[in-house]
C-alpha positions in Angstrom: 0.0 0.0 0.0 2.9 2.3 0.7 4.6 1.5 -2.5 1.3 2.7 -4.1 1.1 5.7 -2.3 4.2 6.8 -3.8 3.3 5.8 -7.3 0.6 8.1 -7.0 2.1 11.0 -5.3 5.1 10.9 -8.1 1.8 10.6 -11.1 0.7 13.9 -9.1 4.4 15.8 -9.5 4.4 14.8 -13.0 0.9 16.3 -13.9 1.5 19.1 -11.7 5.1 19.7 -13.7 3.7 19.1 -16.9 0.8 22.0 -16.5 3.9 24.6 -15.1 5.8 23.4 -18.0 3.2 23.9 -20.6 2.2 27.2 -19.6 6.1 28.5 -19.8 6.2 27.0 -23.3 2.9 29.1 -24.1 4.0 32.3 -22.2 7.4 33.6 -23.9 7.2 37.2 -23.2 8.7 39.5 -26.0 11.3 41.9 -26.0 10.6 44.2 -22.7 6.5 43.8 -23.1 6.3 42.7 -19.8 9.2 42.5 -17.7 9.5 41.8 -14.2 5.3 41.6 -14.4 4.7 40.7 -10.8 7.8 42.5 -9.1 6.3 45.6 -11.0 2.7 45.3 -10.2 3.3 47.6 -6.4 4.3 50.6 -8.7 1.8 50.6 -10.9 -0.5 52.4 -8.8 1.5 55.5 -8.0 0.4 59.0 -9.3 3.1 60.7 -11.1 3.6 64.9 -11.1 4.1 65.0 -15.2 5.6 67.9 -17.1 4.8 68.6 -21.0 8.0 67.0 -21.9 6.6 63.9 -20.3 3.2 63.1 -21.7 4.1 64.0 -25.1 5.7 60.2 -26.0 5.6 58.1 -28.6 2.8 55.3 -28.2 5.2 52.5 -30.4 8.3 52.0 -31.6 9.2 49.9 -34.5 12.8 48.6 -34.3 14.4 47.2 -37.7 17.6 45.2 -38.3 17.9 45.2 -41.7 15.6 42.4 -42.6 14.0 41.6 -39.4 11.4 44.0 -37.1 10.1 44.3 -34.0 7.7 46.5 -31.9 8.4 48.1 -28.7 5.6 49.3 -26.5 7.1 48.9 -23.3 7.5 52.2 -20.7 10.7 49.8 -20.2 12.0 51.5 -23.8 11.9 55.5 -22.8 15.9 55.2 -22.7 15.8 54.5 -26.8 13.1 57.3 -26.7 15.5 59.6 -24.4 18.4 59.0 -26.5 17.1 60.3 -29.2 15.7 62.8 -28.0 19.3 64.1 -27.7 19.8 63.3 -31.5 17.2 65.3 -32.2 17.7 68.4 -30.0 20.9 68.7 -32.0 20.1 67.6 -34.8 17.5 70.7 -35.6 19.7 72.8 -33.6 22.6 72.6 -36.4 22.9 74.9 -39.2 24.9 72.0 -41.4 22.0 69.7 -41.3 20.8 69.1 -44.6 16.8 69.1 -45.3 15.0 67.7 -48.6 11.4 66.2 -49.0 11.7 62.5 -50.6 9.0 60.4 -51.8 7.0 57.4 -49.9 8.5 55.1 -52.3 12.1 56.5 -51.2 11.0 56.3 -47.7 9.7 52.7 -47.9 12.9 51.7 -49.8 14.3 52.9 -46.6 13.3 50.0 -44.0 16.0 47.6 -45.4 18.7 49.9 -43.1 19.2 49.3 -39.5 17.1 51.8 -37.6 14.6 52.8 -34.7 10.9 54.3 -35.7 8.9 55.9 -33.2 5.0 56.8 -34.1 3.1 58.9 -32.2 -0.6 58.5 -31.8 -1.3 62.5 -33.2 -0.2 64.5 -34.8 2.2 66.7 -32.9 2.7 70.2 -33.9 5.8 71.0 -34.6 6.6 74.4 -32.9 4.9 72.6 -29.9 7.7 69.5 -30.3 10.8 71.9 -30.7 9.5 74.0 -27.6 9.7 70.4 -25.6 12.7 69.8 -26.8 13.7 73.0 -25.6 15.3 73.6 -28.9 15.4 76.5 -31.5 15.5 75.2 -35.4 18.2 76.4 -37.5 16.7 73.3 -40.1 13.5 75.1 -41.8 11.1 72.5 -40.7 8.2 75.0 -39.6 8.4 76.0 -43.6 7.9 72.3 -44.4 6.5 70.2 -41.8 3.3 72.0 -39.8 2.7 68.5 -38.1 5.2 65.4 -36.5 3.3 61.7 -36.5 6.3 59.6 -36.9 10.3 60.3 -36.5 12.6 57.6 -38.0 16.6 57.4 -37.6 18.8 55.3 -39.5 21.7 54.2 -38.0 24.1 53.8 -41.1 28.0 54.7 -41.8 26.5 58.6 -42.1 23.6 58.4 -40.0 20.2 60.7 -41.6 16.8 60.8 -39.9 13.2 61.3 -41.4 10.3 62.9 -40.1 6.7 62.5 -41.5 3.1 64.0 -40.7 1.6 60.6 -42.4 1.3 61.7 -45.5 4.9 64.0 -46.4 8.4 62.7 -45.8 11.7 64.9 -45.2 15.3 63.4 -45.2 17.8 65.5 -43.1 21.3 64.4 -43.3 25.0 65.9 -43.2 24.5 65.1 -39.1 27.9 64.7 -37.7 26.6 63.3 -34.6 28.0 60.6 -32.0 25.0 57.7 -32.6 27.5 55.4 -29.7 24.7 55.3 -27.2 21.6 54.7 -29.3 23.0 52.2 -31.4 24.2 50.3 -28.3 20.5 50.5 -27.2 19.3 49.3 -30.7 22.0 46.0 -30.5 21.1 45.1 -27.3 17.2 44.8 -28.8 18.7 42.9 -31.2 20.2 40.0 -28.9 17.0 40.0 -27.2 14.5 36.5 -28.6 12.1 39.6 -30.1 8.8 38.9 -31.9 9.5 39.5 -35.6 6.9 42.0 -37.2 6.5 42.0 -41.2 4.9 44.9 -43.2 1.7 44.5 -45.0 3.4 44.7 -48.6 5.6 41.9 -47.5 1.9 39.8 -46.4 -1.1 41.3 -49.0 1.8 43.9 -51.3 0.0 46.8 -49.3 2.3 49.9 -49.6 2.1 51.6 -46.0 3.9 51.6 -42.9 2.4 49.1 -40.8 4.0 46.1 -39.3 2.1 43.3 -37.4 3.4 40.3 -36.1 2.6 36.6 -38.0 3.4 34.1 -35.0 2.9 35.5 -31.5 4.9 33.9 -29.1 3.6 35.2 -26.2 0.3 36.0 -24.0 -0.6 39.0 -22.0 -0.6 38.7 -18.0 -4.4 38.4 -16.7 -5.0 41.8 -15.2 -7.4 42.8 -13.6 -8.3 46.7 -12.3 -10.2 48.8 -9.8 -11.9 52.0 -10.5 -8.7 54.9 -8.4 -11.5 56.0 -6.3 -13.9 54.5 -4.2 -17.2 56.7 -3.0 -17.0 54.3 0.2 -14.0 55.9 1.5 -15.0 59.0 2.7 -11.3 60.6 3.7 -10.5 59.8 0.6 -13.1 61.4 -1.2 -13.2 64.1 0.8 -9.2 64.9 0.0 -10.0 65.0 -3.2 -12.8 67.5 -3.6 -9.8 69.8 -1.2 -7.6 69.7 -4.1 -10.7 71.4 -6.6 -12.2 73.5 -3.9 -9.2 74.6 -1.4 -10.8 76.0 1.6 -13.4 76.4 -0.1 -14.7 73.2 0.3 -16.0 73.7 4.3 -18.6 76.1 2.4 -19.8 73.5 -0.6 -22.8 72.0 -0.9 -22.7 68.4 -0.6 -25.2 66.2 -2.2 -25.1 62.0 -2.8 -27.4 61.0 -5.2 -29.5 57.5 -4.8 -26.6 55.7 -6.7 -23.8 56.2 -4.8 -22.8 59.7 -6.7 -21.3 62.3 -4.6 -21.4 65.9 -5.7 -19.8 69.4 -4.4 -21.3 72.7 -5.8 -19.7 76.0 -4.8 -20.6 78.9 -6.7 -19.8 78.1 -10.4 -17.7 75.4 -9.6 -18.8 71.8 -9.7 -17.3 68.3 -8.5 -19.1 65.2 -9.3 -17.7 61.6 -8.6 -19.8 58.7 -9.4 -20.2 55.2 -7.4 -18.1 53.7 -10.3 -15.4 56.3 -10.0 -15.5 58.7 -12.6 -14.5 61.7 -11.7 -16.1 64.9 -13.5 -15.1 68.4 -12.7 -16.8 71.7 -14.1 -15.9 75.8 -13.5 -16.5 78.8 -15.4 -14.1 80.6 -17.6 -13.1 84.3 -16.1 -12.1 86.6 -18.8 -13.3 86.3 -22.7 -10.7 84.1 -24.9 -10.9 85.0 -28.4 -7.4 83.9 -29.3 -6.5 80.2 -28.1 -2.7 79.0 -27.4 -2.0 75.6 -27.8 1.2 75.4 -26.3 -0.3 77.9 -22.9 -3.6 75.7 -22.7 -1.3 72.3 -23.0 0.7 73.3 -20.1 -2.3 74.7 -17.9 -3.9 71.4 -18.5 -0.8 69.2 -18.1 0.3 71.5 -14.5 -3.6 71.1 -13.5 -4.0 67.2 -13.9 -0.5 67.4 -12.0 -1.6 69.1 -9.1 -5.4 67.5 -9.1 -4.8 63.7 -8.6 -1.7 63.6 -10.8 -1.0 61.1 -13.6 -1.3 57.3 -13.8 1.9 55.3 -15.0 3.0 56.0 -18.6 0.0 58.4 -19.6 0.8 60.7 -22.9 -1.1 62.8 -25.0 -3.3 61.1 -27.6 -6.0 63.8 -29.2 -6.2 67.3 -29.6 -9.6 69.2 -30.4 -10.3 72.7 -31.2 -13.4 73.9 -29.2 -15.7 76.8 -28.6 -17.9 77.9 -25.8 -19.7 80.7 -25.5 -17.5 82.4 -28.1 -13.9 81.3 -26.3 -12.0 79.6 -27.9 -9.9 76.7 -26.6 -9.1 73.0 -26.7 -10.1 69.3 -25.8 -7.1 67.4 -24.8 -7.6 63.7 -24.0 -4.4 61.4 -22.6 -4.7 57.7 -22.5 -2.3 55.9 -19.8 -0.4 52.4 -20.3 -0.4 49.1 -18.0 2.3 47.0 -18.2 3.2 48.9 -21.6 0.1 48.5 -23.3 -2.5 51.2 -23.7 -5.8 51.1 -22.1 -9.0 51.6 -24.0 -12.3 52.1 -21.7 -15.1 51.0 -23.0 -16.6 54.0 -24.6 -20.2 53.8 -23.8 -19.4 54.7 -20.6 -16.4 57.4 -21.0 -14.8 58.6 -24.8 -11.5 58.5 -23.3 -9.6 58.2 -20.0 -8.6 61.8 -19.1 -10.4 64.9 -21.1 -9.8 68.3 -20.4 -11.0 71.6 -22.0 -8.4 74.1 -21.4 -9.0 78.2 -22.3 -5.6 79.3 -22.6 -5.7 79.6 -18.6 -8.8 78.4 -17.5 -9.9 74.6 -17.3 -13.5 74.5 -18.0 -14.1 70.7 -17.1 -11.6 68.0 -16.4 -13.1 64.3 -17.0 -11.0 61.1 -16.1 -11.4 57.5 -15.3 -8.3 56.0 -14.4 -8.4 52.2 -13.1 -5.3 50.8 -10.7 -4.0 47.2 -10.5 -5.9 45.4 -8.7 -2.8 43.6 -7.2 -4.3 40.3 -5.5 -5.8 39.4 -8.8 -3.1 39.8 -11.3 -0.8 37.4 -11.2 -2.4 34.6 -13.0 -1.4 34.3 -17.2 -3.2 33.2 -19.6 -2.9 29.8 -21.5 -4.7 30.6 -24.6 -3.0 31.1 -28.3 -2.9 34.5 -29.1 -4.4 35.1 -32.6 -2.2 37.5 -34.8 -3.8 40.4 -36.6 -3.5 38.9 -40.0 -5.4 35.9 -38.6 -7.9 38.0 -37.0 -8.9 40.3 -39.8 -9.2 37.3 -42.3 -11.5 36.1 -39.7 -13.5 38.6 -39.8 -13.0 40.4 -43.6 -16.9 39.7 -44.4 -17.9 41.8 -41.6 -15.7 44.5 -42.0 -16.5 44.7 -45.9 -20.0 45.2 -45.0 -19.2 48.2 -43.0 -16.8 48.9 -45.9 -19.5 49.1 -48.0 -22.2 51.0 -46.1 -20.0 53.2 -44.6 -18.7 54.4 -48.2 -22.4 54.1 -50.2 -20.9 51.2 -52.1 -24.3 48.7 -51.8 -24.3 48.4 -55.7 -20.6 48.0 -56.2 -18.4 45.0 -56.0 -15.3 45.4 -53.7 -12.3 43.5 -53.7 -10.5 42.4 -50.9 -7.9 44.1 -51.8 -9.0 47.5 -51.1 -10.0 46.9 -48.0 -6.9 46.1 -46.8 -5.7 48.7 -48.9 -7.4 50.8 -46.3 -6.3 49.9 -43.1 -4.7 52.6 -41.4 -3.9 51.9 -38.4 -2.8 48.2 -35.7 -1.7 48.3 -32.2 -2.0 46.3 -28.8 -4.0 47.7 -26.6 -6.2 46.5 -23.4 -9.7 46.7 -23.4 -12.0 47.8 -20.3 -15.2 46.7 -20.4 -15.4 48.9 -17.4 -18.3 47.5 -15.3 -16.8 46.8 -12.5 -15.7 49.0 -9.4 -12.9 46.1 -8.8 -12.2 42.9 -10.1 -12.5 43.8 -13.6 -10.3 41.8 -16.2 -8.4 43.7 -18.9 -9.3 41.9 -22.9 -6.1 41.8 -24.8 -7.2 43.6 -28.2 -6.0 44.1 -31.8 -7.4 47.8 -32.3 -7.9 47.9 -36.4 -8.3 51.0 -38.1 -10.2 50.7 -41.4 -11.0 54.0 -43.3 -11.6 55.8 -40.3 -13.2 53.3 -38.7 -11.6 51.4 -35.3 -12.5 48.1 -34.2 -11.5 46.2 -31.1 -10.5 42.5 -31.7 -10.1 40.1 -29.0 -6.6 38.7 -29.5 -7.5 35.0 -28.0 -10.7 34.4 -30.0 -11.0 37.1 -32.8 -14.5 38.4 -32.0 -15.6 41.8 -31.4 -15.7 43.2 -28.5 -18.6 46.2 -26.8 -21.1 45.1 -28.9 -19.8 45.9 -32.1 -16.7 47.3 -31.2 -16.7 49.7 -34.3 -15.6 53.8 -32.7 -15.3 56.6 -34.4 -12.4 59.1 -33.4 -13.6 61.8 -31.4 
């Protein structure tokens, strides 16, 4: 009976072995995706006091080694992003720098050479980029390039960069600059087991710059979130509304609504925060603004979500909206924060985007954000399933995208090809996706976000499907 006893305890370590050994084959992490997930997960939460130089970041980076690619998403990459930030300060700051506007052809021709591509997820305007960069142009880029979405630098023998608003490209080269430290940042990528990415000429012979990967190799962590603030925890409420209302909070009204709301009303100024911790914040606007200032209403609204909560992990900049009110002028900025590296999409039934603020040169008018935390005893688990890459995933589902193709575009008596639909896809990227429906507890869906002529959609990365109901957005 003993002898049996064993037999079956060893069947149970070789079982138990088997399943810890199958999920590491399944779970190969790329390139610094997710490193050190579980050591990381205590400093996830922290609030961070941002400056302008710090929220407007890259959302990807495409890394290229002559033949082979990979994308970056990772925080865990702001040194490549830092160094060449240096590159770039000077760079535009040299009068021998060379400037001439090449073709997309030329450009694509390009992506054989060893280099480092960083995308933004706007368009960022270009006065506003040179004034981060603390930098003033002796290279005539504000006569040539009104907008930056992508920056690319090639590291060859006489190293050149490119810049590009999406549609233009400009070449500047005759840098005489030290490249030491950034292409010892770029090797050390290349040592690393990556995830190879291919473009979409080299899988359908689409001409754009998009890369996806064909085999994923990895799976996301399981995370799951909790809304930053709970309406149950009154100090903490409370120490909120002090940072709107100052002193003037003793002489607010204070009102909670059947649902859990709480709301603060003093004067013009209004706080609401709502039982599933969405914070919305309203004042008036002083003095008549007839002329708006980007770069004055981007710091006021950078300084004010600083000083009012601060900002989550990795947040950048990710729209800009001219608005109007009342005849002042201003804008909408919205930021969208990372975990573990990858963007966070709520769902937007519920909120547009994470953080929204509408800044009058030096007067916030509302401030809007719903920002979720790690919900650290839950997120340690990993998921088993095969990713699905998003070549996989959009053949899956070509039929229903065409349809909206078709609609979308008034093409119900015309025959489309396949062809042009993927001839249309403008934008791919990782992201998570909230369903947001949950104070706590809530798991993060993996996503493929697709952008077909204008149109995004929201794939599950395990299964394919669409997710929120639909899962086709428009951009705000």
């Amino acid at each position: 009976m003993g002898k049996e006893n064993i037999k079956t305890l060893f069947l149970i370590l070789l079982v138990v072995t088997s399943i810890v050994l199958t999920k590491q084959l399944w779970v190969e992490v790329p390139y610094r995706l997710f490193p050190s997930f579980i050591e990381k997960n205590s400093n996830e939460n922290v609030k961070y006091n941002y400056i302008l130089e710090d929220i407007i970041t890259p959302e990807k980076y495409l890394v290229s080694f002559g033949n082979n690619y990979t994308m970056l998403y990772s925080g865990e990459s702001d040194d490549l992003w830092n160094e060449m930030k240096k590159v770039l300060k000077t760079v535009l700051g040299s009068s021998n720098v060379r400037l001439k506007k090449i073709s997309s052809k030329e450009f694509l021709d390009y992506k054989i050479k060893r280099s480092a591509s960083f995308y933004f997820s706007l368009n960022i305007s270009t006065h506003i980029f040179t004034k981060v960069l603390d930098v003033n142009p002796k290279v005539p880029i504000y006569d040539n390039l009104t907008y930056i979405k992508s920056i690319h630098f090639y590291l060859d023998k006489e190293p050149f960069l490119v810049l590009s608003n999406g549609q233009s490209y400009f070449k500047l080269d005759n840098l005489n600059i030290d490249i030491t430290a950034i292409d010892k940042l770029h090797k050390t990528i290349e040592e690393e087991d990556y995830t190879k990415y291919y473009s979409l000429k080299e899988i359908w012979g689409i001409d754009n710059d998009i890369y996806i990967p064909l085999t994923i190799k990895y799976n996301l962590p399981d995370i799951y979130v909790k809304s930053e603030i709970n309406t149950n925890d009154d100090s903490r409420v409370e120490s909120i509304a002090r940072l709107f209302f100052g002193d003037e909070l003793d002489y607010a009204r204070k009102i909670i609504e059947s649902n859990g709301s709480i709301i603060y009303l003093y004067n013009q100024k209004g706080l609401k925060i709502s039982e599933d911790g969405i914070l919305e914040y309203f004042d008036s606007i002083d003095e008549p603004i007839v002329d708006r200032n980007l770069y004055l209403s981007l710091n006021t609204a950078v300084n004010f979500i600083t000083k009012h909560i601060g900002w989550p992990k990795d947040a950048y900049l990710s729209s800009i909206k001219e608005i109007e009110y009342d005849k002042n002028k201003g804008y909408q900025f919205s930021f969208t924060y990372k975990i573990n590296g990858v963007p966070v999409v709520p769902n937007n039934e519920k909120i547009k985007s994470s953080i929204k603020i509408e800044v009058f040169n030096e007067y916030v008018k509302s401030y809007v954000r719903y920002i979720r935390d790690i919900d650290i005893p839950r997120s340690v688990s990993i998921s088993i399933n095969k990713a699905m890459s998003p070549k996989d995933v959009i053949e899956k589902n070509l039929e229903l995208i065409k349809q909206d193709y078709i609609i979308n575009n008034n093409l119900e008596n015309t025959k489309v090809e396949n062809y042009e639909i993927l001839a249309s896809i403008n934008e791919i990227s990782l992201k998570y996706y909230d369903p947001s429906s949950k104070k706590s507890g809530e798991e993060l869906i993996p996503v493929w976000e697709i952008n077909i002529n204008g149109v995004e959609y929201l794939f599950n990365i395990y299964n394919g499907n669409v997710v929120n109901g639909g899962g086709i957005f428009g951009k705000e």
